[in-house]
Each structure stands twice: as C-alpha cells, then as structure tokens.
N, C-alpha and C positions, 0 to 999 in steps of 0.2 A: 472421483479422481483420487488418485493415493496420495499419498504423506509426499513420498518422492516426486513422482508427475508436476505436483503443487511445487516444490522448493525446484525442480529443473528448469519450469513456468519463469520460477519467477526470478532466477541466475540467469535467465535469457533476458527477460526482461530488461535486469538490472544491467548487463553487458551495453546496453544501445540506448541508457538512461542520459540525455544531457542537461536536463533542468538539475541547475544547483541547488536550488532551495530543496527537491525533493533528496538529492543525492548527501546533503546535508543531514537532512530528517530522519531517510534511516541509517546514516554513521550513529547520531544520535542513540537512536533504538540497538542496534548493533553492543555500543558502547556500554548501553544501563545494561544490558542484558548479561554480557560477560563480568561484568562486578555486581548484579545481583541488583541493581537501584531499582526504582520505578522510573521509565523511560516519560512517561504523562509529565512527570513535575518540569520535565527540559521543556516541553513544549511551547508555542508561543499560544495567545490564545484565539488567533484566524488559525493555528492548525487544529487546537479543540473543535474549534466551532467547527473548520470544515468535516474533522471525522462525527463529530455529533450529526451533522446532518446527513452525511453518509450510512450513519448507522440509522436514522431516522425515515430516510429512503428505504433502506433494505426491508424498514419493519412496513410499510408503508405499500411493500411493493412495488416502490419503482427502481427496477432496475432492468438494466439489459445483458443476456445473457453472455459470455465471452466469445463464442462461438459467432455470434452473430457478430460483433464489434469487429472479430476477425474479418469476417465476410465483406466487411464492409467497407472495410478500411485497406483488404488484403495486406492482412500483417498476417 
C-alpha cells in the first residue's frame, strides 16, 4: 500500500471516529509533531501499555489482516 493509500485509509477513518478518548490521542500526536516534542511523554500509561501490547502482538503474530476486518464487519 503507498504512503498516500495509507494517509486517505486513515483521513477516512478518522472522518467517522466518535470515541473521544481516541480522538483526543491523536490531537495529542497531531500537536507534538508540529512543534517537534515527543508525543510518548503526553501519554497516559493504559495508552503505553495498550500500544506495547499491540506492538507485542504484531511481533508475535497476531494480528488480523485489514481486508478481512473489512469483510467482516462490511466497513
């Protein structure tokens, strides 16, 4: 998938996001990034932990592909 594909993914995504806590999260990441901070030090530490263990999955191999989540869900 390209650079672009990925960011249109995920401007779609973000348009029909209604969880606030996530829509919080990346204003956050948003914010360090245009002044250059580390976005990680805003975090709380349930959002560490839960990207730890998402990163710990993917190394792990569990994960489900997008394609199928689509299928399934018909998103």
């Amino acid at each position: 998938m390209t650079q672009e594909a990925v960011k249109l993914e995920l401007i779609t995504w973000m348009a029909k996001l209604t969880n606030q806590e996530t829509i919080n999260y990346l204003k956050i990441i948003k914010d360090e990034s245009l002044k250059g901070g580390d976005w990680w030090v805003d975090l709380t530490n349930v959002q560490k932990a839960g990207i730890d263990r998402g990163l710990k999955d993917l190394d792990e191999g569990r994960i489900t592909p997008h394609e199928t989540i689509k299928n399934r869900y018909g998103l």
